[in-house]
C-alpha positions, 0 to 999 in steps of 0.5 A: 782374686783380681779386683773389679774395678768400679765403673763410672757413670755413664752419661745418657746420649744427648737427644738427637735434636739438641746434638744436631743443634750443638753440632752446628753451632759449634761448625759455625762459631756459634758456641756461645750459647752453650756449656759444658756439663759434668761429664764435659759435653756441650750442651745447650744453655736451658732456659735462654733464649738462645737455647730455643733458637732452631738452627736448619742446614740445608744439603743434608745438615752440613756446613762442611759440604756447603750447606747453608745454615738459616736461623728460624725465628723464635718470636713469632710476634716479630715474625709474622709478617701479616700482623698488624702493629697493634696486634704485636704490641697486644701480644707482647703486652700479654706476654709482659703481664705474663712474665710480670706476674711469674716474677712476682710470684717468684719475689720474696715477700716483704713482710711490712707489705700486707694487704690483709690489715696490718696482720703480721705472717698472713696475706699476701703482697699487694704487687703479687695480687695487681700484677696476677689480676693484670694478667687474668683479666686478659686471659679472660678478655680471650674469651673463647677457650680455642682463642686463648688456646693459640694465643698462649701457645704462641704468645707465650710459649713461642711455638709457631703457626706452623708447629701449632697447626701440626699438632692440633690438625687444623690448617695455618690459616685456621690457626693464624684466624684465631691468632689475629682474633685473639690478639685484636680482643687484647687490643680492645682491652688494653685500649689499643684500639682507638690508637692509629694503626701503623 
């Protein structure tokens, strides 16, 4: 009775998306930011920078026919070219005190490090409590839930204007109204406002 042989486990296609980007950074040279996975595929590096950044060939997506490859920008603080100075430096300071209070949440704890009276094994850090009440207190500086809305989205999660106006049915300038709004209303908190704008 012949032997069945046992099968290997068959790796699940690649989404079409992340292929597409793999096969253009691999035409271009571009292959740093990606790694091989168990099965030997290249894949993008989750979680990097680079990973997010979105690659578009023009003449129906090949190099190889002469098409040209454009980069789009994944920050949309740097690349909305109508926001002003201060509403950058608001936005990138949101996303800082974002990023700070994920870090600490993240850190181990110090157990000399209490701020519930010296009681060893309860409380917490006092580090995790400053930098999550920073963060906190410009959420609420937002205000109004469709400001803070797209101003997270874009501030914090990267997603563009247009993408967001997409999604939600709302128009690019409506989109980029609460933007600018909301990222003035951080300015005022942080007490960017009263410095000269550039």
């Amino acid at each position: 009775m012949p032997r069945k042989s046992a099968k290997k486990p068959q790796p699940s296609k690649l989404p079409k998306g992340e292929a597409e980007q793999v096969r253009i950074r691999r035409e271009i040279g571009h292959d740093f930011a990606l790694k091989a996975d168990r099965f030997g595929r290249q894949r993008l590096t989750p979680g990097t920078a680079e990973a997010r950044r979105v690659y578009e060939v023009s003449n129906g997506g090949y190099t190889s026919t002469g098409g040209i490859v454009r980069l789009r920008n994944v920050d949309p603080l740097t690349g909305i070219t109508s926001l002003s100075r201060q509403q950058r430096e608001a936005g990138q300071r949101f996303r800082d005190d974002f990023e700070r209070a994920e870090r600490q949440g993240l850190q181990p704890q110090s157990w000399n490090e209490r701020v519930d009276g010296g009681r060893v094994g309860g409380g917490v850090p006092e580090r995790v409590l400053v930098t999550g009440r920073a963060h906190a207190h410009a959420a609420a500086a937002l205000a109004h839930w469709e400001v803070a809305e797209v101003v997270r989205k874009i501030c914090l999660e990267g997603q563009s204007v247009k993408a967001l106006s997409e999604r939600t049915g709302d128009g690019r300038d409506v989109v980029m109204k609460l933007l600018k709004v909301g990222l003035d209303l951080l300015a005022v908190h942080y007490g960017m406002m009263g410095r000269r704008a550039g």
